[in-house]
KEKE-3310 file (N, C-alpha, C; in steps of 0.2 Angstrom, whole numbers, plus 5000, padded with zeros to 4 digits):
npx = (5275:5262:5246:5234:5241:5241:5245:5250:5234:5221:5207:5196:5180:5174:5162:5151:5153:5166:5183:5182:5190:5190:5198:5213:5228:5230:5237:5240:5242:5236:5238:5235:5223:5219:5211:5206:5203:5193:5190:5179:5170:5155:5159:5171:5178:5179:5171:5175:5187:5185:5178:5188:5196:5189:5185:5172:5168:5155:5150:5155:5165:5185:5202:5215:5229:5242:5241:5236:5239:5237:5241:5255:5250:5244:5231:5225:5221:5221:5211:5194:5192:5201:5198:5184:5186:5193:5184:5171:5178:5192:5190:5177:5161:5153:5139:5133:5117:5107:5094:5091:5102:5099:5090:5073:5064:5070:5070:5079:5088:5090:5099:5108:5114:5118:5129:5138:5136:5141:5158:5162:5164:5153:5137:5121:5114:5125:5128:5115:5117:5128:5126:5114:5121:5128:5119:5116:5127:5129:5119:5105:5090:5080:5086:5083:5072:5071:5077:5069:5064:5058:5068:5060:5052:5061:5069:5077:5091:5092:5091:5104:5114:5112:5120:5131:5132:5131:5144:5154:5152:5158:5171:5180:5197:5197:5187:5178:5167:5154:5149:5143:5134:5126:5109:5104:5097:5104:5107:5104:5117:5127:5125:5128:5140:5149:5146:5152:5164:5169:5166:5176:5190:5186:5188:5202:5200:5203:5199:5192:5187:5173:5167:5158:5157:5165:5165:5161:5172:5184:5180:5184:5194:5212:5218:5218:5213:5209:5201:5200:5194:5195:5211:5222:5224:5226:5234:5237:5239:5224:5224:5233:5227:5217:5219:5229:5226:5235:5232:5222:5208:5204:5204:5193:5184:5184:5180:5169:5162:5149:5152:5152:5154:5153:5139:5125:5132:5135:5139:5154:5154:5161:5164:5159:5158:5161:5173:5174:5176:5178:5184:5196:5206:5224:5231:5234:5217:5210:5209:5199:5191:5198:5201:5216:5223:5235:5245:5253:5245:5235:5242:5250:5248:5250:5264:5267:5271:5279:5275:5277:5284:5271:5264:5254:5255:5248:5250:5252:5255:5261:5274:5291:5295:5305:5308:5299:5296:5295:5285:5278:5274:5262:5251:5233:5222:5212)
npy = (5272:5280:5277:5289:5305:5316:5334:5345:5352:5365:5370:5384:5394:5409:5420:5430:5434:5431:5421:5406:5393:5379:5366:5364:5361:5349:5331:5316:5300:5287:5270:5259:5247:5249:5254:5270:5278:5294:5301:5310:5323:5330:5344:5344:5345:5334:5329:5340:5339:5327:5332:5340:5333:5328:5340:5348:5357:5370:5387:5397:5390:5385:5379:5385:5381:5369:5352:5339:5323:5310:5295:5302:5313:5330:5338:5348:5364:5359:5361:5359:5350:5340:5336:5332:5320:5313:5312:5301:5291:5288:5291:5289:5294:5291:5299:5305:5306:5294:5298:5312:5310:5307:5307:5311:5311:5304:5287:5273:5266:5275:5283:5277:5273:5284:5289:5280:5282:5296:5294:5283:5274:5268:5262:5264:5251:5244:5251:5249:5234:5235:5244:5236:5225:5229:5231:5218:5215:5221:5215:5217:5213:5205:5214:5220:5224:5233:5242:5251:5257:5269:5282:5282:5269:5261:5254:5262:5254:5250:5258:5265:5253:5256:5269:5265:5255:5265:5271:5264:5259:5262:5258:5264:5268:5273:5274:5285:5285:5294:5294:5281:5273:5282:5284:5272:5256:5245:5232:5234:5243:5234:5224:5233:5237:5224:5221:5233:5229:5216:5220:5229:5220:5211:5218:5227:5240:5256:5263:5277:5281:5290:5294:5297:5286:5274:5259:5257:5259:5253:5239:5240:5248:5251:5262:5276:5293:5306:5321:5335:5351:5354:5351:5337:5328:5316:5300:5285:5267:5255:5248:5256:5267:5262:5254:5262:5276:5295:5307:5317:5321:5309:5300:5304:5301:5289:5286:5287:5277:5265:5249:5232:5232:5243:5241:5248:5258:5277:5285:5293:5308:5319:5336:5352:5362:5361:5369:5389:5388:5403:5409:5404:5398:5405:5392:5374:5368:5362:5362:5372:5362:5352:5341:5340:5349:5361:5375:5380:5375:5382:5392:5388:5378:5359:5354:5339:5324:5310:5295:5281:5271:5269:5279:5295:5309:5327:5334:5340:5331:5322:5325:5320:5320:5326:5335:5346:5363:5368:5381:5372:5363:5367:5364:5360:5370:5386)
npz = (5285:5294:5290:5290:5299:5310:5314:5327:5327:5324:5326:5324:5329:5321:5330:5335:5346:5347:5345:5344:5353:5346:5343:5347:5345:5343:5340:5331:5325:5313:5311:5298:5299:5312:5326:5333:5348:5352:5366:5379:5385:5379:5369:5371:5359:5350:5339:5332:5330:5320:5308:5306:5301:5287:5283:5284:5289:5299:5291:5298:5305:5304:5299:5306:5306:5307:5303:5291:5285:5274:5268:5266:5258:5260:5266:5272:5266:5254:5244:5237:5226:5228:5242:5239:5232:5243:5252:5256:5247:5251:5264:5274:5287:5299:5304:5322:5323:5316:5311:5307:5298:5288:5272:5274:5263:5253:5244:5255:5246:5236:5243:5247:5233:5227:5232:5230:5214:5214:5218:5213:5194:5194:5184:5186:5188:5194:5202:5210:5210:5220:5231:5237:5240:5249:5258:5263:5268:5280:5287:5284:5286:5269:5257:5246:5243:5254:5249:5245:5254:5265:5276:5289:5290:5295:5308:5324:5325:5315:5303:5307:5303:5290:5289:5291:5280:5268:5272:5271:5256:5246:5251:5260:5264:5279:5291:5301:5318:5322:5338:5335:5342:5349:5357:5356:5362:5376:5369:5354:5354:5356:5346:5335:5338:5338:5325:5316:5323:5317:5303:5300:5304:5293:5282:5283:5287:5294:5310:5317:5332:5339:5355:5369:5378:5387:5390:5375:5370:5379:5374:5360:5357:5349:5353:5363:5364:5376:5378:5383:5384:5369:5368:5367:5383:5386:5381:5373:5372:5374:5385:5394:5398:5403:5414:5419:5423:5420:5421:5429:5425:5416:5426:5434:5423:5426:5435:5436:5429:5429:5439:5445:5455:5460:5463:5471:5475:5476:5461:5455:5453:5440:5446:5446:5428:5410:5402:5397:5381:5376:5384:5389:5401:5409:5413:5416:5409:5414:5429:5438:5441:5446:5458:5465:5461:5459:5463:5452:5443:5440:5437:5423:5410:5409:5401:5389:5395:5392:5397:5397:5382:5376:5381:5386:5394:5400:5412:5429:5439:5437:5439:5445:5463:5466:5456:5457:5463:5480:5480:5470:5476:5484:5487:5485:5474:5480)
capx = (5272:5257:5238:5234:5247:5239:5249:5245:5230:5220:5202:5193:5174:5172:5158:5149:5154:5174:5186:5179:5195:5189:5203:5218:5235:5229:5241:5239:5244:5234:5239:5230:5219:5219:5205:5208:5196:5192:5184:5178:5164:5152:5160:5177:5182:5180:5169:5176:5195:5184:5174:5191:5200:5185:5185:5163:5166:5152:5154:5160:5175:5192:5207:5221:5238:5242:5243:5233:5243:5232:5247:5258:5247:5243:5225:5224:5221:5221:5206:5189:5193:5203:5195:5179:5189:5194:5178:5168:5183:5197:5190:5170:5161:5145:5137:5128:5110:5105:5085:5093:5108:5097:5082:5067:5060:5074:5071:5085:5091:5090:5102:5116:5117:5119:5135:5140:5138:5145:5162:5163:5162:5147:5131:5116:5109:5129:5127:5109:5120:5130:5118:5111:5127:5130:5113:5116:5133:5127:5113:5100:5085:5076:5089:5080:5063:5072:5081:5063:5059:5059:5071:5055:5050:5068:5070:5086:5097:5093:5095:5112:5116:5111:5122:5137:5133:5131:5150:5157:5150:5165:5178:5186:5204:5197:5179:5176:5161:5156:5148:5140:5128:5120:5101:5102:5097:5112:5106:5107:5122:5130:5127:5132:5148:5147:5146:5157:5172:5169:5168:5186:5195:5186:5189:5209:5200:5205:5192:5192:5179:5174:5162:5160:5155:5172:5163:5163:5181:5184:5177:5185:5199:5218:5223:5214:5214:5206:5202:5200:5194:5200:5218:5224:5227:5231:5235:5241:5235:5218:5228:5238:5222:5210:5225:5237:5226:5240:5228:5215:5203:5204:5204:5189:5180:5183:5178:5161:5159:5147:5152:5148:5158:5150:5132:5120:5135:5136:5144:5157:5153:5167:5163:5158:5155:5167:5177:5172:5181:5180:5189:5201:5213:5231:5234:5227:5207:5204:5209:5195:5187:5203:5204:5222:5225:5241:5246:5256:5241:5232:5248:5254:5246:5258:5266:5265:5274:5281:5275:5283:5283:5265:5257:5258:5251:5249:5247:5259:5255:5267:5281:5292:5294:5313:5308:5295:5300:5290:5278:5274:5272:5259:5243:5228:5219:5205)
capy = (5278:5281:5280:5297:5307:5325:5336:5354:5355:5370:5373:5391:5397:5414:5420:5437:5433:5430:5415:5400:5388:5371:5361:5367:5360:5342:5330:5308:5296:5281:5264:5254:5241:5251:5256:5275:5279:5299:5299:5315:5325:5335:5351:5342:5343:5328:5331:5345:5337:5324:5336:5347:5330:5329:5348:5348:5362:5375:5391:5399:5386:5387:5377:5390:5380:5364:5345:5334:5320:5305:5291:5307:5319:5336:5339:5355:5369:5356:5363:5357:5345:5335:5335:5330:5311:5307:5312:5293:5286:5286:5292:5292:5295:5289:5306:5303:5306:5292:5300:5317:5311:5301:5313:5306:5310:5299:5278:5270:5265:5280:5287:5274:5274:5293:5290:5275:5285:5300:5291:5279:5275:5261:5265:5265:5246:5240:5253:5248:5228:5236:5244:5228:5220:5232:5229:5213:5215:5225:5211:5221:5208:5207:5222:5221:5226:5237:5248:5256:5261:5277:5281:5282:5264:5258:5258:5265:5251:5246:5263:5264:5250:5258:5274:5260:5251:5270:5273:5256:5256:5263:5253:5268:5267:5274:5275:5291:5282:5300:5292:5276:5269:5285:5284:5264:5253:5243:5223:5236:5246:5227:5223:5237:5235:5218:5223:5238:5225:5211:5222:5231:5214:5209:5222:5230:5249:5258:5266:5282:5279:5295:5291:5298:5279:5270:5256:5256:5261:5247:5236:5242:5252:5249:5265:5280:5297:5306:5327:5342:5360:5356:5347:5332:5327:5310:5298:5279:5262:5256:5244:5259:5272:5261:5253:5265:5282:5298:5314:5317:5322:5303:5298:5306:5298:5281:5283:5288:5272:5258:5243:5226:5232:5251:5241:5250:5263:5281:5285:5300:5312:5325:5340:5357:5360:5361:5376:5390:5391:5410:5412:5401:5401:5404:5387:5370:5370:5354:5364:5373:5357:5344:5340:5336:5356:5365:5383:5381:5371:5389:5397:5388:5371:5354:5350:5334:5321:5304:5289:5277:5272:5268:5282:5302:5314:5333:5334:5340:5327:5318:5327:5317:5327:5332:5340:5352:5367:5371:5381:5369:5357:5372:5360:5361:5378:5385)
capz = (5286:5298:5285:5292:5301:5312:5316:5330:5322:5327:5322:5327:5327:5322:5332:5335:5355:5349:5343:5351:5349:5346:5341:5350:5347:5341:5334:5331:5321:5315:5309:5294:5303:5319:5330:5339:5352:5355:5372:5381:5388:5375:5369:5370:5353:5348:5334:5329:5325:5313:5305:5303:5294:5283:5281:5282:5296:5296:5289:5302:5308:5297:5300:5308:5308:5308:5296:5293:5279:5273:5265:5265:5255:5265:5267:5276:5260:5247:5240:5235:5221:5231:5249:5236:5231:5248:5257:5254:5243:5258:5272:5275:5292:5302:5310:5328:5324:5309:5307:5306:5293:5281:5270:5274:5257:5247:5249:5256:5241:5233:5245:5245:5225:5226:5236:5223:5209:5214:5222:5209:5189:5191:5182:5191:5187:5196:5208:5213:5214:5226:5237:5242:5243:5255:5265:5265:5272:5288:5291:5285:5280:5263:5257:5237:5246:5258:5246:5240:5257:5267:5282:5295:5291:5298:5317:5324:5324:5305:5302:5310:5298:5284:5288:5289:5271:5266:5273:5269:5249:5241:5253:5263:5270:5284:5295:5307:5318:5327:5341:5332:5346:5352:5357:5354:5368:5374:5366:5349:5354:5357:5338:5330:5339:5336:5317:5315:5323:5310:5295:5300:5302:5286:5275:5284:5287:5301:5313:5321:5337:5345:5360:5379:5381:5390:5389:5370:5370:5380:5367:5352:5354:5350:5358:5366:5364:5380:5375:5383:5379:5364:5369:5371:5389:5389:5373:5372:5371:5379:5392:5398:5399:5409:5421:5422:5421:5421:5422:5435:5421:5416:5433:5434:5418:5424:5442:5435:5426:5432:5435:5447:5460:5461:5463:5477:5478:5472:5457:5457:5445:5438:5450:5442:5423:5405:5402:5392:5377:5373:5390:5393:5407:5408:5417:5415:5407:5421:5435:5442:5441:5449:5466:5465:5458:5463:5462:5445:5439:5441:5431:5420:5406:5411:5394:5386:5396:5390:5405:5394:5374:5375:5386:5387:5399:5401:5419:5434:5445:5434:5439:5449:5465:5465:5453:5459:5469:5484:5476:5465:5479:5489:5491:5479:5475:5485)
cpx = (5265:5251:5238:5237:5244:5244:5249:5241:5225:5214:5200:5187:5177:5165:5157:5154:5164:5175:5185:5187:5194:5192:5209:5226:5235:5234:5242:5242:5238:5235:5234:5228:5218:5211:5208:5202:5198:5189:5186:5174:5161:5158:5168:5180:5182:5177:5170:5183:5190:5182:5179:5195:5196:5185:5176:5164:5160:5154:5157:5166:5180:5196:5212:5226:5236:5243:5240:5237:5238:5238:5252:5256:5243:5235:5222:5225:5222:5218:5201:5187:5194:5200:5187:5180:5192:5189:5173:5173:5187:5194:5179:5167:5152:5142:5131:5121:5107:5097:5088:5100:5104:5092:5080:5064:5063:5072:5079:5090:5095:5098:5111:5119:5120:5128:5141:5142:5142:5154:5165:5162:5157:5142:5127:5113:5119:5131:5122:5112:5123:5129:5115:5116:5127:5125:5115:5121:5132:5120:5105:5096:5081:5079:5085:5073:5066:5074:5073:5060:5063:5063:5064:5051:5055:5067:5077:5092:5098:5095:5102:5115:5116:5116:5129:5137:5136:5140:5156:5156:5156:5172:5183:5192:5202:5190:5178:5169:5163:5148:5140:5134:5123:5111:5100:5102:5105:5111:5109:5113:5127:5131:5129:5139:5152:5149:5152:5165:5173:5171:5176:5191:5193:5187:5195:5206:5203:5200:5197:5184:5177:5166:5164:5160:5163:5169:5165:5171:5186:5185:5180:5191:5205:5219:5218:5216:5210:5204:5198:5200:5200:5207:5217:5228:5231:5230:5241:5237:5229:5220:5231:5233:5218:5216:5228:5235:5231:5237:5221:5212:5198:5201:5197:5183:5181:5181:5169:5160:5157:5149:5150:5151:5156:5143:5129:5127:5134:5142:5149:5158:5159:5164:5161:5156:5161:5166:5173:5177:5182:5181:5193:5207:5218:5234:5230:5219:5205:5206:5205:5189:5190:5203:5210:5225:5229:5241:5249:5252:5236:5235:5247:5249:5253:5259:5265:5273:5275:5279:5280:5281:5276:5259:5261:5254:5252:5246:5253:5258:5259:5274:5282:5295:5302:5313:5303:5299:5293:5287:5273:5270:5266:5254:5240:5226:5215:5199)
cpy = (5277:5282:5287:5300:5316:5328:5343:5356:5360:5374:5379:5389:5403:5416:5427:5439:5431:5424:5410:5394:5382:5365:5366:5364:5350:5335:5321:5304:5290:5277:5261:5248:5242:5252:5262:5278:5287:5300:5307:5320:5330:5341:5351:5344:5339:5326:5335:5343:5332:5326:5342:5341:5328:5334:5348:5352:5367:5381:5397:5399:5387:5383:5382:5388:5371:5358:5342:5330:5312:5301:5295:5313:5323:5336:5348:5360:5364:5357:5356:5348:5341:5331:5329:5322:5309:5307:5305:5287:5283:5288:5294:5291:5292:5294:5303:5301:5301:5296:5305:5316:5308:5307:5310:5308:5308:5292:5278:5271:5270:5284:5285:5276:5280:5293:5284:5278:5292:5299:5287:5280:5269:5266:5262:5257:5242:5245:5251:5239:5232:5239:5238:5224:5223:5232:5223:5212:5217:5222:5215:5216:5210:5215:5223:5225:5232:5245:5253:5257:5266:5277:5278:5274:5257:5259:5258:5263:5249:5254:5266:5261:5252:5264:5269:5256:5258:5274:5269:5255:5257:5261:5258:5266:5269:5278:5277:5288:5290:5296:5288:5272:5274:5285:5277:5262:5248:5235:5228:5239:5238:5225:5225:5239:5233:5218:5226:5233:5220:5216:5225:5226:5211:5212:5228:5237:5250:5262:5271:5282:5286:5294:5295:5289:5274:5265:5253:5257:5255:5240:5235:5244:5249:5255:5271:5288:5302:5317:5331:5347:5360:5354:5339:5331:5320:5306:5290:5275:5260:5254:5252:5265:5270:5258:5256:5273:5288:5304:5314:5319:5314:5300:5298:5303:5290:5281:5285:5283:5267:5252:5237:5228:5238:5249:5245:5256:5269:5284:5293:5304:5317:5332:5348:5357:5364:5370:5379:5391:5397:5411:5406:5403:5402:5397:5380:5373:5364:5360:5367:5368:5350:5345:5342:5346:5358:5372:5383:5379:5378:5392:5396:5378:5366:5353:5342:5329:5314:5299:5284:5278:5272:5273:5288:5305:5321:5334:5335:5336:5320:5318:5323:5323:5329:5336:5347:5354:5368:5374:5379:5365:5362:5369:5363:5369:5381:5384)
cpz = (5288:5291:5285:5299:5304:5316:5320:5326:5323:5324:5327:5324:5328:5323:5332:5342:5352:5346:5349:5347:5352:5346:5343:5351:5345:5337:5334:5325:5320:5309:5303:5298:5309:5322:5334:5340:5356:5359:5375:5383:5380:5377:5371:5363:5348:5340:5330:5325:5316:5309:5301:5298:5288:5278:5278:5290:5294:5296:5292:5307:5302:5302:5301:5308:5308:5302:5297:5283:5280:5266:5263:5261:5260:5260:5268:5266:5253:5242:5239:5232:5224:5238:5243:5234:5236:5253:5252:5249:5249:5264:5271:5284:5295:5306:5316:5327:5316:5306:5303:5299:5287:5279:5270:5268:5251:5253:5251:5251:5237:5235:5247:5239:5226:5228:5231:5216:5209:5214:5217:5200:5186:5188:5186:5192:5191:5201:5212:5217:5220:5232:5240:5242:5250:5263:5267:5269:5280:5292:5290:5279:5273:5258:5249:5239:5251:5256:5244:5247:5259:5274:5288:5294:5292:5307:5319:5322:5317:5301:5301:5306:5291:5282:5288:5283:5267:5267:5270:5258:5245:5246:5257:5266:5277:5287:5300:5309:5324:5331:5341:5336:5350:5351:5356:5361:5368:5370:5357:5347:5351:5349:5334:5331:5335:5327:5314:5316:5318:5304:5296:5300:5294:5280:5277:5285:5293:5303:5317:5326:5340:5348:5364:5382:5383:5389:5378:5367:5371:5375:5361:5351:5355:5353:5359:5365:5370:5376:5381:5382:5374:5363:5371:5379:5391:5382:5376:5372:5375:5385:5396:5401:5404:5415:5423:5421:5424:5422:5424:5430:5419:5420:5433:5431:5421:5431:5441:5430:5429:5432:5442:5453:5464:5463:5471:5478:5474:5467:5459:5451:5446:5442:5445:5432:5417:5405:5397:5386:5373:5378:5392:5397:5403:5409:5414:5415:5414:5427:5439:5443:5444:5453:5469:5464:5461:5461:5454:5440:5434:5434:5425:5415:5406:5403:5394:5390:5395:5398:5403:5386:5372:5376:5386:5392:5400:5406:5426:5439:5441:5436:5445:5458:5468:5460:5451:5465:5473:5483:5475:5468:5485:5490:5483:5480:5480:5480)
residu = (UNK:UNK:UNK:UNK:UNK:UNK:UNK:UNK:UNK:UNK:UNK:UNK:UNK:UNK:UNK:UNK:UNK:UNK:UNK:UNK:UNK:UNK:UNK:UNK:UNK:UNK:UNK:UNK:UNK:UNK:UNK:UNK:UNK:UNK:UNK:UNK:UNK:UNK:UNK:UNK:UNK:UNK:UNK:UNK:UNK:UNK:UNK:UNK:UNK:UNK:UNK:UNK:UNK:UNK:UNK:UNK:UNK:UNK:UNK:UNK:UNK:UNK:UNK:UNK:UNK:UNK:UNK:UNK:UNK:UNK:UNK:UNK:UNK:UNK:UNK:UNK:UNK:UNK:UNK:UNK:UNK:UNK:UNK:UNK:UNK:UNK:UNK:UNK:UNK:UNK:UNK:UNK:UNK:UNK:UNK:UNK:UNK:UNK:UNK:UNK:UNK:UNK:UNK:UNK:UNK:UNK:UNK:UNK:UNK:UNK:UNK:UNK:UNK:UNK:UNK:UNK:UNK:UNK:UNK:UNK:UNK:UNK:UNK:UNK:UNK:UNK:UNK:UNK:UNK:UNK:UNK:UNK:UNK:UNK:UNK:UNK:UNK:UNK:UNK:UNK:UNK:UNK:UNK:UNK:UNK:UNK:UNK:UNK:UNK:UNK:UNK:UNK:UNK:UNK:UNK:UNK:UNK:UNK:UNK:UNK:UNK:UNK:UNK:UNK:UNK:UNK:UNK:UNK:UNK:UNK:UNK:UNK:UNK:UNK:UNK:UNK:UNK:UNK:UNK:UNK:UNK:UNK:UNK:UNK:UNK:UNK:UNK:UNK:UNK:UNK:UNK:UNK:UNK:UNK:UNK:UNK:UNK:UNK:UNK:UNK:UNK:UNK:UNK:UNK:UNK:UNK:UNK:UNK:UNK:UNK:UNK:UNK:UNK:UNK:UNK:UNK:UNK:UNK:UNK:UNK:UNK:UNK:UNK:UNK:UNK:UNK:UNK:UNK:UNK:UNK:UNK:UNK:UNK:UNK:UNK:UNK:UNK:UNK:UNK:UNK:UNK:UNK:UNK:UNK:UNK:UNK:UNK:UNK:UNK:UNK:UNK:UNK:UNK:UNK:UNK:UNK:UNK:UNK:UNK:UNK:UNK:UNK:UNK:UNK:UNK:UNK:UNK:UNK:UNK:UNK:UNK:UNK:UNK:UNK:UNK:UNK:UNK:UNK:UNK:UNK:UNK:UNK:UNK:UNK:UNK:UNK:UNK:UNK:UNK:UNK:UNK:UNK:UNK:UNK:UNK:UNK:UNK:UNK:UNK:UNK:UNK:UNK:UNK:UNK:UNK:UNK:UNK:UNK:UNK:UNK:UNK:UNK:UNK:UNK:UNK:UNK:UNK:UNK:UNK:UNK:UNK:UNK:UNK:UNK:UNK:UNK:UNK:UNK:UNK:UNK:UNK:UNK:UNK:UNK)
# end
């Protein structure tokens, strides 16, 4: 049995301006001891699936349809109670921005224990031991002296660490980094990697990585998740996403990545800009933005198609071409 098991999972905003569908048909599986990597432009989604298996959406997101099972127990409408013992027990999370997730006017210390005694049945003087176990675990020097300061006398990267001890303290089955190195230089991105990969082999979790950064994806991930307005477009192992990419949108994302071989040349940026999602097409969300675009692509969203066991793709330039009808084969759009 799959740790956590999602299944068409399908978050809404209700907004003044209409249902914005953020999570649209969403459905993964991941492994104890794994790494899955959600990669994809702002306003992808990507945050919004971890924030809906969390269930910390704001007040005007709601969960419409769909599963989420966590060692076979369903998530979705479980209530309060229960969301309350697997948020920092089994599942806790690293939000992007550390200044912004930490209160500057609780010390350090103050703000791990909180999470210690809430989560747990230690008392305050073997929650405070395990606070500074936890500094110490994440390299964070002099942590007995640390625990009594203030976020703003941390600099980003020790921060960072701080938002990982603070996710790490009660031992979760499973650690949503929602995109763990933003605003870090890269020598500090490199460590908190660095770090993040150590603690997972030493302590069995399983990571959910959600990044734009291919790069750290690279780095990390055992299998890739790629998103679109809210859908998955492409899904399978890191080997099969960066060598064998199967949806011009992909395509796309990796020919915009620098690398020794791109030096003095210009990169190729993704052309146009993301869909809205309180109008979404009839037809593929990438197509007013593919090259590759046909006339059915206009019409009609490609289903989810198997490459092999490893790799899937929603994408008609999959299809083999006996099996498009001239139509389908009409050139790209205008």
């Amino acid at each position: 049995m799959a740790l956590l098991e999602v299944q068409d999972l399908r978050t809404s905003f209700f907004t003044d301006a209409g249902e914005v569908k953020a999570v649209n048909g969403v459905s993964f599986f991941l492994e104890r001891g794994k790494v899955l990597g959600i990669v994809g432009e702002s306003g992808s989604g990507k945050s919004v699936t971890a924030y809906s298996i969390m269930q910390i959406l704001a007040p005007t997101g709601r969960i419409i349809g769909g599963s989420v099972k966590l060692d076979g127990q369903e998530l979705v409408n479980a209530g309060e109670k229960v969301m309350k013992h697997v948020r920092g027990n089994r599942i806790s999370i690293i939000f992007q921005d550390p200044m912004t997730s930490l209160n500057p006017t609780y010390t350090i210390g103050h703000q791990i224990m909180e999470a210690i005694l809430l989560h747990t049945d230690r008392n305050r003087k073997e929650a405070w031991d395990r606070a500074v176990e936890m500094l110490r675990l994440v390299n964070v020097n002099e942590p007995e002296r640390r625990m009594k300061q203030y976020p703003h006398e941390f600099s980003g990267g020790m921060r960072q660490r701080v938002m990982i001890a603070m996710a790490l303290a009660c031992e979760p089955d499973i650690l949503i980094a929602d995109e763990p190195t933003t605003a870090l230089d890269v020598t500090i991105q490199a460590q908190i990697l660095e770090l993040m990969g150590s603690l997972q082999k030493e302590l069995g979790m399983a990571i959910i990585m959600i990044t734009h950064d291919l790069g750290v994806v690279a780095q990390m991930c055992d299998e890739v998740i790629v998103m679109y307005a809210g859908s998955i477009c492409e899904q399978g192992t890191a080997r099969e996403i960066f060598y064998n990419p199967r949806h011009e949108y992909t395509k796309g994302l990796m020919k915009s990545i620098p690398t020794l071989n791109t030096a003095g040349k210009r990169l190729e940026p993704i052309t146009g800009t993301p869909i809205d999602l309180l109008n979404m097409p009839e037809g593929c969300p990438f197509a007013p933005r593919c090259d590759e675009a046909m006339r059915i692509c206009i019409r009609k969203a490609a289903e989810r198609q198997q490459i092999n066991e490893d790799h899937a793709a929603a994408c008609w330039m999959n299809l083999r071409p006996d099996r498009q009808t001239p139509e389908e084969e009409g050139g790209r759009h205008a």
